[in-house]
C-alpha positions as CSV (number, residue, x, y, z in Angstrom):
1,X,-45.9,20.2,-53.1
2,X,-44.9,21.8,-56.2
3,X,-41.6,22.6,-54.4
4,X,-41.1,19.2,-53.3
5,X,-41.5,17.7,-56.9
6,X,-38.6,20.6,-58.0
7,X,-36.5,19.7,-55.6
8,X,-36.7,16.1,-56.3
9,X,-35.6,16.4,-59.9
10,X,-32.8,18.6,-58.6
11,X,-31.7,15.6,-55.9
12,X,-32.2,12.6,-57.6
13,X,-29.7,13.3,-60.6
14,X,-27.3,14.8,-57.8
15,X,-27.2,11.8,-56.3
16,X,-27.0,9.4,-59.2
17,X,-24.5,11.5,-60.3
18,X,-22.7,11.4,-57.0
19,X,-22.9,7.8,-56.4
20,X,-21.4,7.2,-60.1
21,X,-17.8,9.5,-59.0
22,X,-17.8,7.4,-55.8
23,X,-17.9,3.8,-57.3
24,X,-15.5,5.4,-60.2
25,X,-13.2,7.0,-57.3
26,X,-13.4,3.3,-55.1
27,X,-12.6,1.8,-58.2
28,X,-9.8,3.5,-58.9
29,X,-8.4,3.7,-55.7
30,X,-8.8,-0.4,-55.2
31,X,-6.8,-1.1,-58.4
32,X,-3.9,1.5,-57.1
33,X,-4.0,-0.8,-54.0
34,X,-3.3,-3.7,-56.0
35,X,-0.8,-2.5,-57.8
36,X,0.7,-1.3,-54.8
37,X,0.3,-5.3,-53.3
38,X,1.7,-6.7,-56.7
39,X,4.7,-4.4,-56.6
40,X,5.4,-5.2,-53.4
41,X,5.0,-9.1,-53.9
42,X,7.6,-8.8,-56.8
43,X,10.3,-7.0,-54.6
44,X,10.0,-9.5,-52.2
45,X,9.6,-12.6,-54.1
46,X,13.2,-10.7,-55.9
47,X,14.8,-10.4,-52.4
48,X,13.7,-13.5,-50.9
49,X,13.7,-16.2,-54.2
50,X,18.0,-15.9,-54.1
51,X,17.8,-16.7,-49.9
52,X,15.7,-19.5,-50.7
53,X,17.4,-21.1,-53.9
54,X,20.5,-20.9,-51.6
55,X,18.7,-22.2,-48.5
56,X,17.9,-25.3,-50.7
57,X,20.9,-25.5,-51.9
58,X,22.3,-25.6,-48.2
59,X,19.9,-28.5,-47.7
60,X,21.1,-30.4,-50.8
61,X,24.6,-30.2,-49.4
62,X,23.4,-31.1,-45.7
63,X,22.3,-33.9,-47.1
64,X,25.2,-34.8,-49.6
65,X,27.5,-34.1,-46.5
66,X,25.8,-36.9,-44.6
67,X,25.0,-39.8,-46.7
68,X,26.9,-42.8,-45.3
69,X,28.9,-43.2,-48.3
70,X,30.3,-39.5,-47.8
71,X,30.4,-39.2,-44.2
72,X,32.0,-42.4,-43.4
73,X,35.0,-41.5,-46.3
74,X,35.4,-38.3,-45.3
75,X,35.9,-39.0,-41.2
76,X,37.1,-42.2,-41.4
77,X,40.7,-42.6,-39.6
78,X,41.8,-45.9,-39.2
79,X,43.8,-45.7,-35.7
80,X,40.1,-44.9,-33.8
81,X,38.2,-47.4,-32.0
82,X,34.6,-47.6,-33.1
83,X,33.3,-46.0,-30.4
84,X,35.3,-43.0,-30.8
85,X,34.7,-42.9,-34.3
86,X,30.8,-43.5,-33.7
87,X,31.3,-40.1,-31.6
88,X,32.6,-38.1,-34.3
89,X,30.0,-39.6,-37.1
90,X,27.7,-38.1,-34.3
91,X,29.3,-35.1,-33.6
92,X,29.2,-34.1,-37.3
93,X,25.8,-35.2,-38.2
94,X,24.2,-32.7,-35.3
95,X,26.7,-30.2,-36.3
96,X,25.5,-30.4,-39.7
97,X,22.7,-30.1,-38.9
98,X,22.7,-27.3,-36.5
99,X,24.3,-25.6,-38.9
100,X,21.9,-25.8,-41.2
101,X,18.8,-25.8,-39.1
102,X,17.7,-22.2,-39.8
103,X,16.8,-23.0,-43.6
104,X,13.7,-24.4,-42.5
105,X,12.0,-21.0,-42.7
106,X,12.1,-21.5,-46.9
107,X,10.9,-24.9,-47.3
108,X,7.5,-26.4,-46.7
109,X,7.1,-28.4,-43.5
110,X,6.3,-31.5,-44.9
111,X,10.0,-31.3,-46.9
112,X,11.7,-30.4,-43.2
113,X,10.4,-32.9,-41.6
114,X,11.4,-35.6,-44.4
115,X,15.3,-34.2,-43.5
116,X,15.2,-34.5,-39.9
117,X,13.7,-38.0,-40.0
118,X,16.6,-38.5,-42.8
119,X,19.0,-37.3,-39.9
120,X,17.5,-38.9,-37.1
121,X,17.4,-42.2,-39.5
122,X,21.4,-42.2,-39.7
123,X,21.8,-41.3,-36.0
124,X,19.7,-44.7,-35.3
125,X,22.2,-46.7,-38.1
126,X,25.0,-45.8,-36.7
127,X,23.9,-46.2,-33.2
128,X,22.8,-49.9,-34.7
129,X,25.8,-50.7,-36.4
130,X,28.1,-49.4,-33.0
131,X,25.9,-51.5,-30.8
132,X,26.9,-54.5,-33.0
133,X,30.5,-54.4,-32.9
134,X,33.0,-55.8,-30.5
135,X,34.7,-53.6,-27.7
136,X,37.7,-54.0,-29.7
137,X,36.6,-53.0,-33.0
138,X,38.0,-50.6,-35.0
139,X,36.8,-47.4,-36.9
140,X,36.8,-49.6,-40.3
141,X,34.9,-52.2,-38.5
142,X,32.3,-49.7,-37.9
143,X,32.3,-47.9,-41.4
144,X,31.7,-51.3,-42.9
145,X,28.8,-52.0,-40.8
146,X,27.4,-48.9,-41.1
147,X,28.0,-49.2,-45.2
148,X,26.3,-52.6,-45.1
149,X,23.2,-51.7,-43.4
150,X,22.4,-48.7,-44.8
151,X,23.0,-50.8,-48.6
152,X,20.8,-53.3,-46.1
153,X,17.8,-50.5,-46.2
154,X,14.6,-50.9,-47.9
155,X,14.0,-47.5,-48.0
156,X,16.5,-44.9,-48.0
157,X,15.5,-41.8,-46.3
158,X,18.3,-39.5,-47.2
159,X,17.8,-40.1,-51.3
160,X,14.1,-39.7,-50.6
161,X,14.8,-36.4,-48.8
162,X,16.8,-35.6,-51.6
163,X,14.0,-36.0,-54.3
164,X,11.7,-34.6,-52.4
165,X,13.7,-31.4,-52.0
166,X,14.4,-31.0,-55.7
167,X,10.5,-31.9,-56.5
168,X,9.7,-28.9,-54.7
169,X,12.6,-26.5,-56.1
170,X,11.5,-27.7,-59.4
171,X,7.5,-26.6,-58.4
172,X,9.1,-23.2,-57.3
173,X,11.4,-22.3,-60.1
């Protein structure tokens, strides 16, 4: 018994003392980890904050590029007919946009889907405004309609995209 008692004031301390190096060594080792995760973090928020500043600023443009004001001055040529030059308002809206689709990965859903209902919500005017003219009418005909109803719109989803897109660049940077 007297052995027992010995070797139990040997054992204890042993193991208090080896309990104390392994919460010291776990310690140690979790806040290398974490240094390890924050240094990490920071090279990728410094190699991916430049792609996203630039894939907002891609979106900005899409955006710019296809207000009505801006789309229907930059394509406009007055020898079309309306229908021809409702195809190429079309044409260059889904190219835009295609072009552009991929910077959806660096924005927050909710902000994506406020541009593609912005897109989709020109599609539909000028598809309104074409259905409205005459078979004869001409590519001015058209842009006027289209200019009228968009100024026509309560709510314009292109300048709300617009805010919405700089609200959350401005929550980023």
């Amino acid at each position: 018994m007297n052995a027992l008692l010995e070797f139990g004031k040997l054992l204890i301390p042993a193991a208090i003392v080896l309990y104390a190096v392994y919460l010291m060594v776990r310690s140690f080792i979790q806040r290398e980890i974490d240094l390890k995760k924050l240094e990490v973090r920071s090279r990728s928020i410094e190699t991916i904050l430049p792609v996203r500043m630039q894939a907002y600023e891609r979106m900005v443009l899409f955006l710019e590029r296809i207000s009505p004001q801006n789309l229907l001055i930059r394509l406009n040529n007055p020898g079309l007919s309306a229908r021809d030059f409702q195809k190429i308002l079309l044409d260059e809206v889904r190219n835009e946009y295609n072009h552009n689709v991929s910077q959806q990965v660096y924005m927050s859903e909710e902000v994506w889907n406020q541009i593609k209902n912005a897109k989709e919500d020109l599609i539909i005017l000028i598809n309104e405004a074409a259905g409205q003219m005459p078979a004869n009418a001409s590519s001015i005909d058209l842009a006027k309609q289209v200019f009228q109803m968009s100024i026509d719109r309560k709510v314009d989803l292109i300048n709300h995209s617009l805010s919405e897109l700089k609200k959350e660049i401005q929550q980023i940077f």
